[in-house]
PAGU-156665 format. One record per residue (C-alpha): residue in one letter; chain; x, y, z. Coordinates in steps of 0.1 Angstrom, whole numbers, plus 2048, in hexadecimal, padded with zeros to 3 digits. Last residue first. Layout:
+--------+--------+------+-------+-----+
! residu ! chaine ! east ! north !  up !
+--------+--------+------+-------+-----+
!      A !      A !    X !     Y !   Z !
...
+--------+--------+------+-------+-----+
end
This chain:
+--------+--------+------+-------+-----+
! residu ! chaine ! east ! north !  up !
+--------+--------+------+-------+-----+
!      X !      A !  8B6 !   C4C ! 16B !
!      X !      A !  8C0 !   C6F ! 171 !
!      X !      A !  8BB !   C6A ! 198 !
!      X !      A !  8E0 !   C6E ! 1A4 !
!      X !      A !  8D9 !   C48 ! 1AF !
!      X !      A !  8CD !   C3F ! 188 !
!      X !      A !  8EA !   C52 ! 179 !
!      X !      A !  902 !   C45 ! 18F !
!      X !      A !  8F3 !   C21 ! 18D !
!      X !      A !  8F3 !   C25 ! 165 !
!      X !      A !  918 !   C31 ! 169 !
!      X !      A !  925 !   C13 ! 17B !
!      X !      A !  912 !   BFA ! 163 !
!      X !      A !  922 !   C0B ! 145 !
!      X !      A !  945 !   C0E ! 157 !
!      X !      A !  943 !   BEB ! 160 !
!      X !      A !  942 !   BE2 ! 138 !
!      X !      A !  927 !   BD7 ! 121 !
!      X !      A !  92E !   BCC ! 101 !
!      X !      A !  926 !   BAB ! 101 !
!      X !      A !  907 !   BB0 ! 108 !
!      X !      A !  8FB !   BC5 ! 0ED !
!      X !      A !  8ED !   BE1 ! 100 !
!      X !      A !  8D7 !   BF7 ! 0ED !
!      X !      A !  8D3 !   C24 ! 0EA !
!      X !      A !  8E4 !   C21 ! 0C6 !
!      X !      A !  8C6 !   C06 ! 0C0 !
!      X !      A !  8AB !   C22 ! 0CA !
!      X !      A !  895 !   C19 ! 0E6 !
!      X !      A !  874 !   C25 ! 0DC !
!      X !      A !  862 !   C09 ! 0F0 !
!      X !      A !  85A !   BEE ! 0D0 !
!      X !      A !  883 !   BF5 ! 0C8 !
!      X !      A !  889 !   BEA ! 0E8 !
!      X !      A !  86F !   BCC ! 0E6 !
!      X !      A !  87A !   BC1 ! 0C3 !
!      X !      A !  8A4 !   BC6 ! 0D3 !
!      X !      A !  896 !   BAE ! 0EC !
!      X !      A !  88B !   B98 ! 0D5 !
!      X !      A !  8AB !   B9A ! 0C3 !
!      X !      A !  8C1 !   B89 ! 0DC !
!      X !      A !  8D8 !   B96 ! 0F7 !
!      X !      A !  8D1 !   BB9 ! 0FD !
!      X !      A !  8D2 !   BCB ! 119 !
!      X !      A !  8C0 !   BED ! 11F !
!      X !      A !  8C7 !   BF8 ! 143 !
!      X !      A !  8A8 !   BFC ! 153 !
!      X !      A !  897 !   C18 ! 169 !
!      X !      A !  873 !   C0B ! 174 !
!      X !      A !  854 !   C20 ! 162 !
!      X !      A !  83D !   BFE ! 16C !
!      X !      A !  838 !   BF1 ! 147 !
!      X !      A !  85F !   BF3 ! 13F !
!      X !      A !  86F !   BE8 ! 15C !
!      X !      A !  853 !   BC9 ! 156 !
!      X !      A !  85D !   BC5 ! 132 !
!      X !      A !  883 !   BC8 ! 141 !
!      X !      A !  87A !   BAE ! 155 !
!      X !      A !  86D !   B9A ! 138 !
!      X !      A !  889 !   B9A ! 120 !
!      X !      A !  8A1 !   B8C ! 135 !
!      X !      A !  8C4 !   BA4 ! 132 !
!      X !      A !  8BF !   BB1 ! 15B !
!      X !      A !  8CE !   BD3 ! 169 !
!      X !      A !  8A9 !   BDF ! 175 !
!      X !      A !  8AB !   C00 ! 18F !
!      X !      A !  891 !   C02 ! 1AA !
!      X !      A !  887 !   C1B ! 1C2 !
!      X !      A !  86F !   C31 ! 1AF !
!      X !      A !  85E !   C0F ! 19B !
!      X !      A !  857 !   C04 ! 1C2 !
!      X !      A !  82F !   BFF ! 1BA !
!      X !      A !  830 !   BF3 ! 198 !
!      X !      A !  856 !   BDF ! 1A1 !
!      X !      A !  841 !   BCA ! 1BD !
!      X !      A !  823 !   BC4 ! 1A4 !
!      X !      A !  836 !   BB7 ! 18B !
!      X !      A !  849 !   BA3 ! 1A8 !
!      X !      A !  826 !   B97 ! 1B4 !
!      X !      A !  81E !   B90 ! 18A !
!      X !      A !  839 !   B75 ! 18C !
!      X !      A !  829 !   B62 ! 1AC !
!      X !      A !  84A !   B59 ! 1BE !
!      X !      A !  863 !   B3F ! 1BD !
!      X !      A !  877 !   B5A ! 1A7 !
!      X !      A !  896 !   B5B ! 1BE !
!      X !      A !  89C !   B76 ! 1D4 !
!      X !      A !  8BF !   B7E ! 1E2 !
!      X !      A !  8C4 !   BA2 ! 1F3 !
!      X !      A !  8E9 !   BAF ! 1F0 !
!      X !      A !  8F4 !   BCB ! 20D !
!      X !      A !  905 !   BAF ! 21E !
!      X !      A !  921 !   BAA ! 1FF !
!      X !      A !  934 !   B89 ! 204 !
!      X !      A !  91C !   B74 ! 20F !
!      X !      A !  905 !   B83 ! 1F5 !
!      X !      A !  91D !   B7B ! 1DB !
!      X !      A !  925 !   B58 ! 1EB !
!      X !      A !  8FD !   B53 ! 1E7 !
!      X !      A !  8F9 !   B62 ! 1C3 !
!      X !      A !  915 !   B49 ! 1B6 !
!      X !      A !  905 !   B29 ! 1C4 !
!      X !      A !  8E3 !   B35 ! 1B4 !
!      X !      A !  8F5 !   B36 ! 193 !
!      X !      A !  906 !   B14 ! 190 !
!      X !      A !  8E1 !   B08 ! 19C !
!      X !      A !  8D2 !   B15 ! 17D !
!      X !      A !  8B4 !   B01 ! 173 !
!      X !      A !  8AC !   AED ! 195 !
!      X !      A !  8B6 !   B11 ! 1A7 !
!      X !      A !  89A !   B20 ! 19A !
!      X !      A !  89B !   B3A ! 17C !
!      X !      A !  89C !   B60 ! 17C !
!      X !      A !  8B5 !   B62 ! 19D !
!      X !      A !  8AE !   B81 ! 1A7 !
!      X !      A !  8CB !   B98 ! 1BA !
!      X !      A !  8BD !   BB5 ! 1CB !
!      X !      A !  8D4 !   BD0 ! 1D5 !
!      X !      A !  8D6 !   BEC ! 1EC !
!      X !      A !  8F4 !   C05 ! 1E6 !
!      X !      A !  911 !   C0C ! 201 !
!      X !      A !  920 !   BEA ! 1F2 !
!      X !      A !  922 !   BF9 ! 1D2 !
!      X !      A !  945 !   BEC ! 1C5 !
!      X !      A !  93D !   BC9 ! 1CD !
!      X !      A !  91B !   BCD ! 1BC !
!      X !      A !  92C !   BD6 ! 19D !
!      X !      A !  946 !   BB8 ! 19B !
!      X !      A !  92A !   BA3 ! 19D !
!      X !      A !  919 !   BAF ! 189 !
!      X !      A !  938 !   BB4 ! 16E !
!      X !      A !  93D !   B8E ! 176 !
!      X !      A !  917 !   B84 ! 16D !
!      X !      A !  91E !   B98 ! 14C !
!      X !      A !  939 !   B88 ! 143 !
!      X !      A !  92C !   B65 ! 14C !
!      X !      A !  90D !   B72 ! 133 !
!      X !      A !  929 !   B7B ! 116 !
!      X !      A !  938 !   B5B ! 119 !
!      X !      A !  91C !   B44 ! 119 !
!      X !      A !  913 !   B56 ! 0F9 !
!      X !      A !  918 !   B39 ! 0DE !
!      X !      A !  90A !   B20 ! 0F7 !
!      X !      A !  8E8 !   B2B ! 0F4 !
!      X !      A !  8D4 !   B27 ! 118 !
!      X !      A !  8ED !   B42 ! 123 !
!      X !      A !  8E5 !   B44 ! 14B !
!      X !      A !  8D5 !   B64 ! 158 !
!      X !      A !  8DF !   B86 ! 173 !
!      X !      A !  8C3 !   B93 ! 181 !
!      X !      A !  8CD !   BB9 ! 190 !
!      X !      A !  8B3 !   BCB ! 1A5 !
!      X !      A !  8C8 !   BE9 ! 1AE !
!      X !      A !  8B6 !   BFE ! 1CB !
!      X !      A !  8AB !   C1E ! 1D8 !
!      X !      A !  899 !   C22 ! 1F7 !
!      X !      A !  897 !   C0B ! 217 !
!      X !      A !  884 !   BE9 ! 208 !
!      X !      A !  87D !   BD0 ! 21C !
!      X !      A !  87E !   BB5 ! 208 !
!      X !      A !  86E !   B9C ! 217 !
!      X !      A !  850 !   BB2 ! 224 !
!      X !      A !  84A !   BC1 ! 1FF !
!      X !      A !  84B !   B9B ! 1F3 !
!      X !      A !  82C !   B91 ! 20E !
!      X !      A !  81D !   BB1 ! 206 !
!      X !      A !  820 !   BAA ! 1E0 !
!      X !      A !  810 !   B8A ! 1E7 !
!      X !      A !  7F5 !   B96 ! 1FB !
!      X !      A !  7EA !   BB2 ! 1E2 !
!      X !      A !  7EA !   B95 ! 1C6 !
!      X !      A !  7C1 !   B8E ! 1C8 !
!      X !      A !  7C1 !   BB5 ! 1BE !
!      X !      A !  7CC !   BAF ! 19F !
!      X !      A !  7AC !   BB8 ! 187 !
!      X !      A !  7BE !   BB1 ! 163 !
!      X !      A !  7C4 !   BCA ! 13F !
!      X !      A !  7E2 !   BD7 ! 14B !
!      X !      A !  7F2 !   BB2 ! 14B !
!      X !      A !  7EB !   BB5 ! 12C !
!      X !      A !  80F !   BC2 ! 121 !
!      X !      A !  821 !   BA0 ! 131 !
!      X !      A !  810 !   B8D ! 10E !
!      X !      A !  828 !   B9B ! 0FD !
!      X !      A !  81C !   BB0 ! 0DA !
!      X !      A !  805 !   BAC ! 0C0 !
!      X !      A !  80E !   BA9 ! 09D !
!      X !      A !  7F2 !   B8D ! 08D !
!      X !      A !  7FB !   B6F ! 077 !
!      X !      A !  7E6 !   B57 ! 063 !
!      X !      A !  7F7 !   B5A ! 042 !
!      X !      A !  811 !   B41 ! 04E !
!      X !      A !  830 !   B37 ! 047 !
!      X !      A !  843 !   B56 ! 037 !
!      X !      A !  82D !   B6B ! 053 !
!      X !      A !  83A !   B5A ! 06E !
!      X !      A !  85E !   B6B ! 067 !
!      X !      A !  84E !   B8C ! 062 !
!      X !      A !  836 !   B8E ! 07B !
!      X !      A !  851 !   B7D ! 096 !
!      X !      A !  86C !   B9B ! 08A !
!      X !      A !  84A !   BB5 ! 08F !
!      X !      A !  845 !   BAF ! 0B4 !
!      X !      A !  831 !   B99 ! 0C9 !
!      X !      A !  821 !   B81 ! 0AF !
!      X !      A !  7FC !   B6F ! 0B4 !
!      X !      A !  7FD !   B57 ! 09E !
!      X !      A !  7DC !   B41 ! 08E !
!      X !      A !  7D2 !   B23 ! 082 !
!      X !      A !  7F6 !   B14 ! 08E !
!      X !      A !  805 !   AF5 ! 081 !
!      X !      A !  816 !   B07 ! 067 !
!      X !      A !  825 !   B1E ! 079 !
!      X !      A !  82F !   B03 ! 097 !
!      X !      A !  841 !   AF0 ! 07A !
!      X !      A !  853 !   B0E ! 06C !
!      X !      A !  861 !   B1C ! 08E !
!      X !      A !  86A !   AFA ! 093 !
!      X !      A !  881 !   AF5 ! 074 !
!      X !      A !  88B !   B1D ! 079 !
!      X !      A !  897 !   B12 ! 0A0 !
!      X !      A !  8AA !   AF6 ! 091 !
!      X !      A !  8BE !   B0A ! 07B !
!      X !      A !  8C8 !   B21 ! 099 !
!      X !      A !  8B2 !   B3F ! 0A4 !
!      X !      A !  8BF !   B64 ! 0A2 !
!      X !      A !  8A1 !   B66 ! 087 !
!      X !      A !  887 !   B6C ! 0A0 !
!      X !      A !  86B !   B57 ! 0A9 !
!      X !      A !  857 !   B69 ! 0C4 !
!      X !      A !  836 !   B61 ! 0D2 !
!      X !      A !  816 !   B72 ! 0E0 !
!      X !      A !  7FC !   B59 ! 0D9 !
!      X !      A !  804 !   B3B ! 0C1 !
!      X !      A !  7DF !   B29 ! 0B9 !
!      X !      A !  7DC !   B03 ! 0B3 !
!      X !      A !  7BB !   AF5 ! 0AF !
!      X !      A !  7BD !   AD0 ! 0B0 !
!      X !      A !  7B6 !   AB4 ! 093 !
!      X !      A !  7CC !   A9F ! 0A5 !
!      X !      A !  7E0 !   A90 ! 086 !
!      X !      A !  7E7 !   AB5 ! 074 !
!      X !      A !  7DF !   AC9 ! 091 !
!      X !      A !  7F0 !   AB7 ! 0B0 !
!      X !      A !  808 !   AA9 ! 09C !
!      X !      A !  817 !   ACB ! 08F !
!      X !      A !  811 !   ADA ! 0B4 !
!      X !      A !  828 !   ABA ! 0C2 !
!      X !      A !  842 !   AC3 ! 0A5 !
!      X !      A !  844 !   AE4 ! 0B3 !
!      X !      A !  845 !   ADB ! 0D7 !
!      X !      A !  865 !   AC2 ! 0D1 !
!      X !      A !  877 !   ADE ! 0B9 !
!      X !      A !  870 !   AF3 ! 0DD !
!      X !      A !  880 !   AD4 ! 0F2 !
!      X !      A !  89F !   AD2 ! 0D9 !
!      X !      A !  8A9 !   AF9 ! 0E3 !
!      X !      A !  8A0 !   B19 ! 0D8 !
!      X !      A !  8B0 !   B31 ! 0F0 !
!      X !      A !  8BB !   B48 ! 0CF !
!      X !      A !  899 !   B4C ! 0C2 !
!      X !      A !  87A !   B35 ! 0BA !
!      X !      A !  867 !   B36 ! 0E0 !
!      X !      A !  86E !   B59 ! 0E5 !
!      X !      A !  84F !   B53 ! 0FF !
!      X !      A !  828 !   B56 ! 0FD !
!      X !      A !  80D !   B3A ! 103 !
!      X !      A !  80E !   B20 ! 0EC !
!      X !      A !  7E7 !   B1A ! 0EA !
!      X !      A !  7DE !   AF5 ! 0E6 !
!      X !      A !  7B6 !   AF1 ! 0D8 !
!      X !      A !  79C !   AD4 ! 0DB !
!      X !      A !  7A7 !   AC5 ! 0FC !
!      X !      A !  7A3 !   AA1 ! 103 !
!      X !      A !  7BB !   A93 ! 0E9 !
!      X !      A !  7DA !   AAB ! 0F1 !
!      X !      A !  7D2 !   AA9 ! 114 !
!      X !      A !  7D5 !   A7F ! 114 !
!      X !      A !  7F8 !   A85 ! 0FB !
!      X !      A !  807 !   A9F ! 116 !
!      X !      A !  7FF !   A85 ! 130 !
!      X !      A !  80A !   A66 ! 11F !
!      X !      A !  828 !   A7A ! 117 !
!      X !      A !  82D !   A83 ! 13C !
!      X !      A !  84B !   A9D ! 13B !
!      X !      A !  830 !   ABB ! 136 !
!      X !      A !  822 !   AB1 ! 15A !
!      X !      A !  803 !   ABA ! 15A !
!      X !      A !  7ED !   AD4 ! 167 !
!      X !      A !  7C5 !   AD8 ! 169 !
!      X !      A !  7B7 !   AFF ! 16B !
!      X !      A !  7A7 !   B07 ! 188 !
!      X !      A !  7B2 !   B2A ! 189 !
!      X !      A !  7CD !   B27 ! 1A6 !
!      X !      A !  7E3 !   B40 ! 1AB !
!      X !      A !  809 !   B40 ! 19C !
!      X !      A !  830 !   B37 ! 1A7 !
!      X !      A !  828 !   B24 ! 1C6 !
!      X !      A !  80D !   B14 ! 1BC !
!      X !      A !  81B !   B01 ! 19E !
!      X !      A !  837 !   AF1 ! 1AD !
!      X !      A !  823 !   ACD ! 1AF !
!      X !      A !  824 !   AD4 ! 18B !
!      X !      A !  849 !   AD7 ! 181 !
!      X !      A !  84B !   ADB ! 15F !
!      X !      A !  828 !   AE6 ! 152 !
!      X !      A !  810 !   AE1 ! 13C !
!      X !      A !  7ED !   AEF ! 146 !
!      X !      A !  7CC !   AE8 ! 13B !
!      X !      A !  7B1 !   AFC ! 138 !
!      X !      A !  789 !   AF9 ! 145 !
!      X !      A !  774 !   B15 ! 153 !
!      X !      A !  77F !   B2F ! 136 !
!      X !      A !  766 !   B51 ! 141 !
!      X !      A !  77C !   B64 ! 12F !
!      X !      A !  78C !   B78 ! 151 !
!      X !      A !  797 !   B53 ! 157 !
!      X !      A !  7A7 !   B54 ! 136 !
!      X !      A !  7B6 !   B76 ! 13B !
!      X !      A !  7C0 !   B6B ! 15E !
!      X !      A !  7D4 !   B47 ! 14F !
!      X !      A !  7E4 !   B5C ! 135 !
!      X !      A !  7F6 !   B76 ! 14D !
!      X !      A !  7FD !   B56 ! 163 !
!      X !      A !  80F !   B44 ! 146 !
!      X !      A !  820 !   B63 ! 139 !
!      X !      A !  82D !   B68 ! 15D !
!      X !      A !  83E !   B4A ! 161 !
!      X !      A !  84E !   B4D ! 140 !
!      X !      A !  859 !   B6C ! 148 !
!      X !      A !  865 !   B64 ! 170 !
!      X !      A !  877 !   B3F ! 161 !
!      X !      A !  86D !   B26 ! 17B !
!      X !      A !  86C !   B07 ! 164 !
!      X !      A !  84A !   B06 ! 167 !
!      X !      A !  83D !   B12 ! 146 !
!      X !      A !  856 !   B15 ! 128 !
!      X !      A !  82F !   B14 ! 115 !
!      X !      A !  80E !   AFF ! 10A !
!      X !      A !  7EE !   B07 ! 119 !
!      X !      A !  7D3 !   AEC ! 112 !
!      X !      A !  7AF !   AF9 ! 109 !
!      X !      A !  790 !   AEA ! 116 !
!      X !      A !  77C !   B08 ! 113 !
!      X !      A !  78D !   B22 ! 0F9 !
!      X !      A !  76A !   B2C ! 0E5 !
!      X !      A !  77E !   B4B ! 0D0 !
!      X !      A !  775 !   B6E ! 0CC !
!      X !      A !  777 !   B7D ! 0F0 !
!      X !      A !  79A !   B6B ! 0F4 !
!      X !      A !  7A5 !   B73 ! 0CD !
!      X !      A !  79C !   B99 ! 0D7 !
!      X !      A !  7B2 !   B9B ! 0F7 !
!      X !      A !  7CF !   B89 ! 0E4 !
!      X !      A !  7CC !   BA8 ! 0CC !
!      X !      A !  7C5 !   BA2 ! 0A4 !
+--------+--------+------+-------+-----+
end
């Protein structure tokens, strides 16, 4: 079963949508507003949203009328649990190496919410992968069972659902239906972007990320020095520098990225306090001119979707599912702890010499 035929196939009024929403992360982000336009393409006039941060709601998505609360409020997470009749978990790697105490949290929430609550709960688009720690398998199993049906992304989810649940589906990421949605309302946004940008021909979009699991803080400072290091050495190259999560998450980070830019003037900074399907939308139109050296999953999903060059970097199995899902052989991967200046240096030769 496709997400697009459990939407046509299921009454989903008065639904509450469960995710890593609102903690400015540009995949989560994006999964939320993908699933918020294929509901409101649906004909779904009343949802609820969980979210992080909710007066910061508008400035990261449109407005579909759907309700939000604050996921920190028990009493309101508890009052949405009781009024709604279903909770859809919408998308993310929620059971793999990032798992953390606040996803076991969520899964015992979906167990209470069907066994003691009586609710429908339905898993769209999600990824538990067996790079998780103990934990993440003890949640993984309680979320399975709670759930009356899974939508997986790729086959390692499929497989590691299915010894839970016999009510599992292989679909894919819930980024791929973007396709399948009427964006014209986002032509001002990407205007707006496309004017702060100011793009002059080709350019490095490099997004360098936090380690969430402590085991690979290393490798990820690595890898944020060899960018560093690589930008310094191109400084007759444009370059965008994203920060992938707001400066509340990763302020360590956004300090960095300013004395980089102070120190290298060709450097463009943009953090993800934007709509997440305007910079979908931004690399779609300027796919020619860009160049992806990112590990998250979901920029390189949107590299991949809008013909944008990419280096394939891998940090955690789902995104060696998703490379292996694109025809990326492993021999062709990027374990990122491997990577090296002279890797980076030769992609943006290759990719400036126009072989990328």
């Amino acid at each position: 079963m496709k997400l697009t035929t459990f939407l046509q196939k299921h009454h989903l009024e008065r639904s509450l949508l469960i995710g890593y929403y609102g903690g400015g992360n540009y995949g989560d982000e994006l999964l939320l507003e993908t699933l918020q336009n294929l509901l409101a393409k649906q004909g779904i006039q009343q949802a609820t949203i969980a979210y992080q941060n909710p007066a910061s709601y508008a400035t990261m998505h449109h407005d579909f009328g759907y309700k939000r609360i604050d996921v920190h409020s028990k009493k309101a997470l508890m009052l949405a649990a009781l009024h709604n009749k279903q909770i859809l978990v919408g998308g993310g790697g929620l059971w793999g190496v990032d798992m953390n105490a606040n996803t076991f949290m969520l899964s015992i929430f979906l167990f209470a919410c069907r066994y003691l609550l009586g609710k429908k709960v339905y898993l769209l688009g999600i990824g538990y992968y067996s790079s998780t720690t103990r934990l993440g398998r003890a949640g993984a199993w309680l979320a399975g069972k709670a759930a009356h049906l899974i939508l997986a992304r790729d086959n390692e989810t499929f497989h590691n659902f299915g010894k839970i649940s016999r009510h599992v589906y292989l679909d894919r990421d819930i980024a791929w239906y973007i396709s399948e949605l009427d964006l014209t309302a986002y032509d001002p946004d990407v205007a707006a972007l496309e004017k702060k940008m100011q793009l002059a021909g080709k350019t490095l979009f490099f997004a360098p990320r936090r380690s969430q699991a402590k085991r690979q803080h290393q490798e990820f400072t690595s890898l944020n020095q060899l960018i560093a290091d690589c930008v310094a050495l191109n400084q007759e190259k444009h370059a965008i520098l994203a920060l992938a999560e707001s400066e509340a998450k990763s302020p360590d980070l956004h300090q960095w990225a300013r004395t980089l830019q102070a120190k290298n003037p060709q450097l463009t900074l943009l953090d993800f306090a934007h709509n997440p399907i305007t910079l979908f939308l931004f690399f779609r139109k300027h796919y020619g001119d860009l160049a992806l050296i990112a590990p998250q999953l979901h920029l390189i999903i949107t590299a991949h979707l809008t013909q944008t060059a990419f280096l394939p970097i891998v940090y955690d199995n789902k995104v060696s599912a998703l490379l292996d899902h694109i025809g990326i052989p492993t021999s062709k991967t990027l374990p990122i702890g491997t990577i090296t200046a002279p890797i980076l240096q030769n992609f943006i030769d290759d990719y400036w010499g126009g072989s990328a």
